[in-house]
FIMI-120999 format. One line per 2 residues: number of its first residue (from 1); their letters; for each residue x, z, y of C-alpha. Coordinates in steps of 0.02 Angstrom, whole numbers, always signed. Layout:
BEGIN
NUM	a	X,Z,Y | ... .
This chain:
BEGIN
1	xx	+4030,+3200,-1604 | +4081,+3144,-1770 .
3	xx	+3874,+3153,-1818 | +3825,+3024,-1660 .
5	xx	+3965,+2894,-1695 | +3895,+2880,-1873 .
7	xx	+3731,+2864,-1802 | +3785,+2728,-1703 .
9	xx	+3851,+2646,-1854 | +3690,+2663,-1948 .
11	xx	+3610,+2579,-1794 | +3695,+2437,-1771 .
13	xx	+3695,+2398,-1973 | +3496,+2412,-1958 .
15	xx	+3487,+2283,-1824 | +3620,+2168,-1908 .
17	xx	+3516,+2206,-2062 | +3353,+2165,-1950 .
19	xx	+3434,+2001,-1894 | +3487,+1938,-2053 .
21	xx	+3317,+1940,-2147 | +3265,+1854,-1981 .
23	xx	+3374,+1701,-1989 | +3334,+1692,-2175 .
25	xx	+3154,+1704,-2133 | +3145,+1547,-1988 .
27	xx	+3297,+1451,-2109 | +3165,+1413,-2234 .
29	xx	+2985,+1357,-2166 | +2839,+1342,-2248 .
31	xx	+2798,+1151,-2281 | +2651,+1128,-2185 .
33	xx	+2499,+967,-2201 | +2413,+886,-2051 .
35	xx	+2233,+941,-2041 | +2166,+776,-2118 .
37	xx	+2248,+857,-2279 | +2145,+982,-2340 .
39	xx	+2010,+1094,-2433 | +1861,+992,-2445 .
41	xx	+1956,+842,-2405 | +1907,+630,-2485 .
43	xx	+2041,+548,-2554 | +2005,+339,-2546 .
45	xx	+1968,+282,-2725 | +2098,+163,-2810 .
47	xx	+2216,+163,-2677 | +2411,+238,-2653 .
49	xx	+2371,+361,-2539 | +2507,+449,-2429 .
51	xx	+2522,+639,-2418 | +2651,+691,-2273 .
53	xx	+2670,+849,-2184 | +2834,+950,-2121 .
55	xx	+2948,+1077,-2198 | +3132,+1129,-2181 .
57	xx	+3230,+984,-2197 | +3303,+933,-2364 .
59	xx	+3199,+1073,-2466 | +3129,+1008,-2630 .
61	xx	+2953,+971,-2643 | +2838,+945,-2780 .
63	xx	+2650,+848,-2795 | +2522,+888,-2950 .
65	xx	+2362,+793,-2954 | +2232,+894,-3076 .
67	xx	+2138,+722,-3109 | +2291,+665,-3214 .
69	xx	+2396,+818,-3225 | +2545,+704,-3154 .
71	xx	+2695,+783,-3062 | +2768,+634,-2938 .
73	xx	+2955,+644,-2920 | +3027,+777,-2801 .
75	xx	+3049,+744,-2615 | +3110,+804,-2468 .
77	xx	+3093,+831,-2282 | +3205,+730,-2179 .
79	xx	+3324,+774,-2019 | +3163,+777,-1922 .
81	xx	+3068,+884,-2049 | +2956,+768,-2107 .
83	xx	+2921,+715,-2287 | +2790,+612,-2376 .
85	xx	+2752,+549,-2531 | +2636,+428,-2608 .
87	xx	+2524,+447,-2750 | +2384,+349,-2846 .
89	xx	+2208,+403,-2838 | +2108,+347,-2978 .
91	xx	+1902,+290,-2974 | +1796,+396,-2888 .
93	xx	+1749,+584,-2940 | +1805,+752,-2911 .
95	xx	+1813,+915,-2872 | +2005,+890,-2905 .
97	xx	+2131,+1000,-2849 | +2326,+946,-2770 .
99	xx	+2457,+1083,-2784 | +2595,+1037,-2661 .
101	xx	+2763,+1160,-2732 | +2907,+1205,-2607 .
103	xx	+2984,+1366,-2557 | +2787,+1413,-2534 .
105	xx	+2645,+1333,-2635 | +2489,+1247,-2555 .
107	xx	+2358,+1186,-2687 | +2212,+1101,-2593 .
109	xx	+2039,+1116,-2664 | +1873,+1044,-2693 .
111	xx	+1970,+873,-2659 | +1850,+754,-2707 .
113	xx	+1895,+520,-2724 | +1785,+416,-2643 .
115	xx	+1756,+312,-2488 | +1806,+336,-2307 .
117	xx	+1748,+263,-2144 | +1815,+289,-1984 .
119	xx	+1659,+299,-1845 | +1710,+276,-1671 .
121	xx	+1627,+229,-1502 | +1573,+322,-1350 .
123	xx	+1393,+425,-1330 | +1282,+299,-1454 .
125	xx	+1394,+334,-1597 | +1437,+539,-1539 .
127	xx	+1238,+573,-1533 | +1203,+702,-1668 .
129	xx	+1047,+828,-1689 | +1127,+939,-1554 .
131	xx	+1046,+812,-1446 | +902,+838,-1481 .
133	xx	+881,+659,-1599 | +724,+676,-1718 .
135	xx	+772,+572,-1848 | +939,+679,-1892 .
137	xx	+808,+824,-1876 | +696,+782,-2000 .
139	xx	+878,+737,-2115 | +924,+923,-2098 .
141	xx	+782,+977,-2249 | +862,+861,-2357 .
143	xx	+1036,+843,-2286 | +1137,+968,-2417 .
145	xx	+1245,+860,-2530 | +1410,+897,-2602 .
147	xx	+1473,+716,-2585 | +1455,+694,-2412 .
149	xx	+1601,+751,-2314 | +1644,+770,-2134 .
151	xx	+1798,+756,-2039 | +1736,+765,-1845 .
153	xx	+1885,+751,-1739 | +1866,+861,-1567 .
155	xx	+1889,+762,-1396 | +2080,+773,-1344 .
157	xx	+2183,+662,-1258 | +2388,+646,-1245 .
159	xx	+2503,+503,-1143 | +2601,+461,-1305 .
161	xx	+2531,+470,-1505 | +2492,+625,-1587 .
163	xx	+2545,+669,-1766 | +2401,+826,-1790 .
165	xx	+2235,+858,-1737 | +2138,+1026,-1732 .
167	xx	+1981,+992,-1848 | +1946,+1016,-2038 .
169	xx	+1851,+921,-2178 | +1677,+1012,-2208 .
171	xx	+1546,+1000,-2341 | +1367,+903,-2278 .
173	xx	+1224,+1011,-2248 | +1103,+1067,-2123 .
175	xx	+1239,+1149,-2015 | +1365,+1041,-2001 .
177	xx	+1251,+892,-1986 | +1190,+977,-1833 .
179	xx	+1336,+925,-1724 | +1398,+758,-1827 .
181	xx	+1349,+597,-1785 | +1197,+529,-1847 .
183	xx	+1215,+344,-1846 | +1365,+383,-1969 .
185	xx	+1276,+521,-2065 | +1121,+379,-2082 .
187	xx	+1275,+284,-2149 | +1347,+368,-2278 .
189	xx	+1192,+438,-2330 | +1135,+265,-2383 .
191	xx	+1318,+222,-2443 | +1325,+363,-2542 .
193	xx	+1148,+330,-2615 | +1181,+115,-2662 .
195	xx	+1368,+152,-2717 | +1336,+313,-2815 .
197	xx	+1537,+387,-2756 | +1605,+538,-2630 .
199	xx	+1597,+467,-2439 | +1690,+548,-2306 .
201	xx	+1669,+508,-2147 | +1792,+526,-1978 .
203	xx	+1700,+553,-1843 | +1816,+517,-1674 .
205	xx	+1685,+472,-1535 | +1700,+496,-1320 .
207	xx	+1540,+492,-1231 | +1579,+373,-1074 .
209	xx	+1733,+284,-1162 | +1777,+120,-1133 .
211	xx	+1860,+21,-1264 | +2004,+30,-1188 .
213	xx	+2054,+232,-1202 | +2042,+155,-1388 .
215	xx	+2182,+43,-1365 | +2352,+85,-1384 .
217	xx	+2414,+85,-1201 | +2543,-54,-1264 .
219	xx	+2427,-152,-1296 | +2336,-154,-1132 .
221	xx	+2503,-140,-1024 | +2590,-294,-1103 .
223	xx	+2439,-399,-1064 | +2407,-440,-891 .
225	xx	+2208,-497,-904 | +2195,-348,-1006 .
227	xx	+2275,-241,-870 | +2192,-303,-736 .
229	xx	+2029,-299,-821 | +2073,-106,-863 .
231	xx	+2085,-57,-659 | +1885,-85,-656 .
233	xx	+1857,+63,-778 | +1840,+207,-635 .
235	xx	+1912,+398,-664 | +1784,+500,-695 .
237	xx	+1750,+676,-748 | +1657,+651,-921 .
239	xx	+1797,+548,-1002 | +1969,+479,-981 .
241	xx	+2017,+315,-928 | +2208,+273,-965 .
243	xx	+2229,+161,-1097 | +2265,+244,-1256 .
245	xx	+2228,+430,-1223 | +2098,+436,-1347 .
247	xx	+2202,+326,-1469 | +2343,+432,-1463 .
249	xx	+2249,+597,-1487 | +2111,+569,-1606 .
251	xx	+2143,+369,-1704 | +2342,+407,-1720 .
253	xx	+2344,+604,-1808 | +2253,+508,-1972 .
255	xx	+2319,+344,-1954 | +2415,+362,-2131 .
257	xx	+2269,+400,-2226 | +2190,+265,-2343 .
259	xx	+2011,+218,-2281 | +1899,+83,-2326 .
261	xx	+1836,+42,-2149 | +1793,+56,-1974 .
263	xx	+1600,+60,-1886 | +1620,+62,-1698 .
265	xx	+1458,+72,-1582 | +1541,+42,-1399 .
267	xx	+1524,-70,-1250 | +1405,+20,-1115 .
269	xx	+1568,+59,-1008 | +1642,-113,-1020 .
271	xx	+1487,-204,-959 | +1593,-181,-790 .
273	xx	+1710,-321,-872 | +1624,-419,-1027 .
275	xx	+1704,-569,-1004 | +1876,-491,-1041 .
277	xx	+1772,-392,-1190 | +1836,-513,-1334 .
279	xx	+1979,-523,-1293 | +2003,-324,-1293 .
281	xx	+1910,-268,-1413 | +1987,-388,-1559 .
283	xx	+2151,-334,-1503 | +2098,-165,-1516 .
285	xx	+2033,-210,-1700 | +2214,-267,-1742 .
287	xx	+2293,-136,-1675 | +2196,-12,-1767 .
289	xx	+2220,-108,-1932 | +2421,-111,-1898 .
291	xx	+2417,+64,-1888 | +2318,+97,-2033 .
293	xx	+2414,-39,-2150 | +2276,-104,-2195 .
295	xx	+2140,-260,-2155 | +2009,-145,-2144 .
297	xx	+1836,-226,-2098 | +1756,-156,-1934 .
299	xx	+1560,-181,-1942 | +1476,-137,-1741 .
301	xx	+1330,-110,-1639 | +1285,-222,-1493 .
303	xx	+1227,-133,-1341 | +1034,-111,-1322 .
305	xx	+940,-189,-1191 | +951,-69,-1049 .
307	xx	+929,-68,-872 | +1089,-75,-785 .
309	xx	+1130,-66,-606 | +1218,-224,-597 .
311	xx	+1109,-369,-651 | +1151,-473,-795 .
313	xx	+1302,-375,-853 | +1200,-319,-1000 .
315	xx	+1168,-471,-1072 | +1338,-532,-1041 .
317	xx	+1416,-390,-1140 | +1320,-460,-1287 .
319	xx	+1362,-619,-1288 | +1531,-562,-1281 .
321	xx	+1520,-449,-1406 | +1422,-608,-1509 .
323	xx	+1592,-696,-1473 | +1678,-547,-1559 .
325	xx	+1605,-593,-1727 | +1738,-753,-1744 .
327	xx	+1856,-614,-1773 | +1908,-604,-1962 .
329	xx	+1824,-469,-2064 | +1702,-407,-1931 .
331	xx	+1507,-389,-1911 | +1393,-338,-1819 .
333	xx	+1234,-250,-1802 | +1077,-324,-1683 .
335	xx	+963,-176,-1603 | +853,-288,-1494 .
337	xx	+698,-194,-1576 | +745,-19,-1609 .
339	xx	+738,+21,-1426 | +580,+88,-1334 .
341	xx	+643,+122,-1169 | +743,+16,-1079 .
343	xx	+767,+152,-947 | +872,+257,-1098 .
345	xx	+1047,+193,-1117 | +1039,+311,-1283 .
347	xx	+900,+212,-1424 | +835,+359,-1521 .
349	xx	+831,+254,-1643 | +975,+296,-1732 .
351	xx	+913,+290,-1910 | +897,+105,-1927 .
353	xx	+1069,+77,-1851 | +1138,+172,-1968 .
355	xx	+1073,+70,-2121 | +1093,-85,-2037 .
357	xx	+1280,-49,-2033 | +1309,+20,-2229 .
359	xx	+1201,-169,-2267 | +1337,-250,-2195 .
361	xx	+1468,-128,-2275 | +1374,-146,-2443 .
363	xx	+1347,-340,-2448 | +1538,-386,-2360 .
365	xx	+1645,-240,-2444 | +1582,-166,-2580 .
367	xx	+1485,-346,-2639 | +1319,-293,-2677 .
369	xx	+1170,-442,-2688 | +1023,-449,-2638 .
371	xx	+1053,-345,-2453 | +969,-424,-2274 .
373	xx	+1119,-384,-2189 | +1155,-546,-2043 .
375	xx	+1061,-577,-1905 | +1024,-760,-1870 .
377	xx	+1142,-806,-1733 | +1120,-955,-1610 .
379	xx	+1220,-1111,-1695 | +1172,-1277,-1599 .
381	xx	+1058,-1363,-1477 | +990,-1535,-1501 .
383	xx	+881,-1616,-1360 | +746,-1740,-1415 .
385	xx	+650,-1810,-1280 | +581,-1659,-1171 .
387	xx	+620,-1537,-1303 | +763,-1446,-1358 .
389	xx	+781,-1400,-1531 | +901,-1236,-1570 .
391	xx	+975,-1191,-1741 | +1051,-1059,-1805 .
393	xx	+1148,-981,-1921 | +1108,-850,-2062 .
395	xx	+940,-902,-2007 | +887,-985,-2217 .
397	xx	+766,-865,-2230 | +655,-946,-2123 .
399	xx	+606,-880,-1937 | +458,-789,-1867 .
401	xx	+391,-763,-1691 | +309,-587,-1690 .
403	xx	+170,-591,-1592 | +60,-742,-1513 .
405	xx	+192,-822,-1429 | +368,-799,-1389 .
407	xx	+437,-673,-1272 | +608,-709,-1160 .
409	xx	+640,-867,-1164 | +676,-1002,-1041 .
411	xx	+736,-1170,-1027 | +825,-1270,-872 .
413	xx	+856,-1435,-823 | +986,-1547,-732 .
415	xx	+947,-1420,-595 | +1009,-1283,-693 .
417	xx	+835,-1184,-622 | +760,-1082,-788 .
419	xx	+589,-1089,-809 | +491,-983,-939 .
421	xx	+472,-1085,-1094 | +356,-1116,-1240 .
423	xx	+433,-1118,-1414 | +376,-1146,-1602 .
425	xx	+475,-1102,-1748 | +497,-1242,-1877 .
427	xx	+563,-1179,-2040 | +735,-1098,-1984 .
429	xx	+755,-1207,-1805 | +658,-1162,-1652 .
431	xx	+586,-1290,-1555 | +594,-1272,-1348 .
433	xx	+500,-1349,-1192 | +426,-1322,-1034 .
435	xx	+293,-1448,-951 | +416,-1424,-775 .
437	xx	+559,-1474,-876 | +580,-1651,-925 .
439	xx	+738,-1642,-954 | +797,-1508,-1036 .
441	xx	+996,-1460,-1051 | +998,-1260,-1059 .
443	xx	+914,-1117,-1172 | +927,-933,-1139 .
445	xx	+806,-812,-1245 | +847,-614,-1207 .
447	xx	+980,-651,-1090 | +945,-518,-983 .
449	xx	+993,-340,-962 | +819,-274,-999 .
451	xx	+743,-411,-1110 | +651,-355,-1309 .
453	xx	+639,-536,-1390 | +499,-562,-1532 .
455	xx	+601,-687,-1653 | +635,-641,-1807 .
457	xx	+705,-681,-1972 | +583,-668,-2097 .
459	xx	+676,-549,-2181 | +658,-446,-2039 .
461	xx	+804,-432,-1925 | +807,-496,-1745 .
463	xx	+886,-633,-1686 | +1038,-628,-1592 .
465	xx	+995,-645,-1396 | +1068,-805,-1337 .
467	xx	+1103,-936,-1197 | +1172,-1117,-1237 .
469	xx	+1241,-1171,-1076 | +1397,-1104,-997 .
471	xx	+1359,-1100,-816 | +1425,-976,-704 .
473	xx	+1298,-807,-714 | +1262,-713,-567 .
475	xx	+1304,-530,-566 | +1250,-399,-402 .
């Protein structure tokens, strides 16, 4: 008797025992990083740069950066568990190392300073080799290179913003190329060539998206042309379309991260709604640049000529998206030529768009001379006599007309009927007319869903399709 009472006793001092190292073990956490913080990871040259992660509240924590052996000043993790510090990240270089000290130790390696670009869009800007894209094929030979990183954030979507996602910074080669996006591996490649410093790259792309899963949902709510426009986007099963369920899932989880900029190749799914485009999309660019605390320049792709279902939507997505450009540290990239089928709403062409976008990052951010970066874009029309005479701007170069004569272009008169047109160029102005036409009010060249235009810059890029008048466009 005596014998099972004092095994009893043992028993229940094991499980008290058991218990105890238990509530020891969950009262002090690890401190834990979001994914955005780790191995492999680019740091933004020259910039205060925020770690933050999670940990038991109030435990000490310490930061060492190897490039300057500097220990920052202890912090802690608040009521809600979160901490964050900021530190200083000197000119680009690397492999460094940052040991982060609590109660365990995380040192994060192969940490390298540099640039990084956010790339974001729908299927144009997810495309990668996995789809079969030859150009990013040909890449893979010749794609290893240690100062390329990638950061490809998985599709997910949530109703409020997320502070985590599930992906991880990888080193550039033939493998992981394979299922990154080639219009921004095209760009850092040649970014990472001109500048001569680390480039990472966040890739956070929806096939199907409109710009408006991209928008913080308080954005689109509190604005009623915005909301109404937003009813047009239709459920479907390839992508979501609430406003901000991409935002919140994949732009929010690295919003406190330093980058340098934003290239965005979007707008198929809003052709439904162009005319509200501007508006959207440049509060979209603000919102994205409050959330990152910073003024960061977005450079983007205008949709290709492409045959879609409704006429004339096409064309008036890219004269909204033209209209974009008055937005304050923006550009954007003209593909009127890179396409060869206008039955493809995917140009496989995605080499070219690429470098078109780092010219615009490497003349407008990082200041570099010499780059053919801007598009001539449609300025003014004068009318002398039966002719019109169109000027543009970032047109000093001079313009060319590939070809024997000009293709898609019209002119109208006080009828507002278009009529194909003839057209010389004249130094950097075109000149316009049609013998039906005497007196001319209106010029459209490539305003159409489908059209390829043959003007030029003679530096080579394609002018910006255009119309001068305002009149009402029909759409069925």
């Amino acid at each position: 008797m005596k014998n099972n009472n004092n095994r009893q006793i043992f028993i229940k001092l094991a499980c008290m025992m058991i218990i105890l190292i238990c509530l020891s073990t969950f009262a002090h956490a690890d401190i834990r990083l979001p994914a955005v913080l780790s191995n492999n990871m680019v740091l933004q040259q020259q910039s205060r740069v925020k770690l933050w992660g999670w940990g038991e509240p109030y435990e000490k924590i310490t930061v060492t950066t190897s490039w300057d052996n500097k220990t920052y000043p202890e912090t802690k993790p608040n009521g809600n568990a979160n901490w964050a510090l900021n530190i200083s990240t000197p000119t680009a270089g690397g492999p460094y190392t940052i040991t982060i000290k609590a109660r365990n130790t995380i040192v994060l390696t192969n940490v390298l300073i540099g640039e990084i670009w956010v790339c974001s869009g729908q299927s144009n800007m997810e495309m990668s080799g996995n789809w079969g894209l030859q150009d990013i094929k040909e890449a893979y030979k010749i794609a290893s290179n240690a100062n390329i990183r990638f950061f490809h954030i998985p599709k997910a979507t949530a109703p409020t913003p997320q502070n985590d996602c599930n992906a991880q910074w990888a080193v550039c080669d033939s493998n992981t190329l394979r299922s990154f996006s080639a219009v921004a591996y095209f760009f850092g490649r040649k970014l990472n060539s001109k500048l001569n410093v680390p480039i990472g790259l966040v890739e956070a792309a929806w096939s199907g998206s409109s710009a408006e899963v991209w928008t913080p949902d308080s954005v689109v709510n509190n604005d009623l042309i915005l909301k109404q426009a937003a009813t047009k986007i239709a459920a479907n099963d390839q992508c979501p379309n609430m406003a901000g369920y991409a935002y919140n899932a994949m732009i929010a989880p690295v919003k406190n991260i330093s980058i340098a900029g934003v290239i965005w190749y979007q707008g198929e799914n809003n052709t439904i709604n162009a005319a509200t485009y501007p508006r959207l999309f440049t509060a979209m660019i603000d919102a994205w640049r409050k959330a990152f605390s910073k003024n960061v320049p977005f450079y983007f792709v205008q949709v290709a000529p492409f045959k879609y279902q409704l006429s004339n939507v096409g064309a008036l997505m890219r004269e909204s998206q033209t209209e974009s450009m008055k937005h304050p540290n923006t550009g954007m990239v003209v593909i009127t030529d890179l396409v060869t089928d206008v039955n493809n709403v995917h140009p496989a062409n995605k080499h070219d768009v690429g470098l078109r976008l780092a010219n615009w990052a490497l003349a407008e951010t990082y200041h570099q001379s010499g780059i053919h970066y801007k598009n001539p874009i449609f300025k003014d029309i004068n009318i002398r006599k039966e002719k019109a005479i169109i000027t543009f701007d970032d047109a000093n170069s001079g313009l060319t007309i590939k070809g024997d004569s000009i293709a898609e272009i019209s002119i109208a008169g006080t009828d507002r009927v278009f009529y194909p047109a003839k057209a010389i160029v004249k130094k950097n102005t075109l000149i316009v007319w049609s013998p039906v036409v005497k007196q001319p009010l209106a010029v459209r060249y490539g305003f159409s869903n489908t059209a390829i235009g043959n003007l030029f810059s003679k530096d080579g890029l394609p002018v910006g399709p255009f119309r001068t008048d305002s009149w009402p466009v029909e759409i069925k």
